[in-house]
C-alpha angles and dihedrals in degrees: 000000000000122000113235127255124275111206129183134192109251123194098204104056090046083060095052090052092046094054092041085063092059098045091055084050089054093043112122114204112242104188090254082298079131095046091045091055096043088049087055095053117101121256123260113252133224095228090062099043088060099045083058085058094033109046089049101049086043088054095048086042091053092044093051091054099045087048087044088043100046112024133081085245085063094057077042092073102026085059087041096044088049099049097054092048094051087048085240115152110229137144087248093060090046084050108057085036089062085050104041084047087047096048096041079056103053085055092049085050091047087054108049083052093071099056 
């Protein structure tokens, strides 16, 4: 059986509808001059489409790994990383526990949100 559907008031799109109406009162009709340009244009590609989701998450990706590299918070989770994997006790193992936990939480949490 399908679960019904939960729906939720949201402000935002009831914004986006209200301007949309007054757009369509301003519009002013161009004989399809619009729809002509927007025919000739070239087609996306999906190349492209991927470089726009690629080149961002590489650049995060580099960025994690020079802070990690070269900042006290990387030795931070080297010692911390270390140390849970030696079974050895230390504040730095507490500490990335506490933010691995919180972290591991706040997704639970997103989750849930979607449902």
């Amino acid at each position: 059986m399908n679960a019904p559907l939960n729906l939720r008031r949201d402000p935002v799109d009831e914004w986006i509808k209200a301007d949309a109406a007054i757009i369509r009162e301003k519009y002013i009709d161009d004989a399809g001059f619009t729809l002509r340009v927007m025919d000739a244009l070239p087609a996306s590609s999906l190349r492209m489409n991927r470089l726009r989701f690629v080149l961002p998450m590489a650049g995060a990706a580099l960025a994690a790994v020079l802070v990690g590299a070269f900042s006290p918070i990387g030795s931070f989770m080297i010692d911390a990383t270390m140390d849970i994997l030696t079974n050895t006790p230390s504040n730095s193992a507490y500490g990335l526990f506490a933010i691995v936990t919180a972290m591991a939480c706040a997704a639970v949490v997103a989750m849930q949100g979607d449902r």
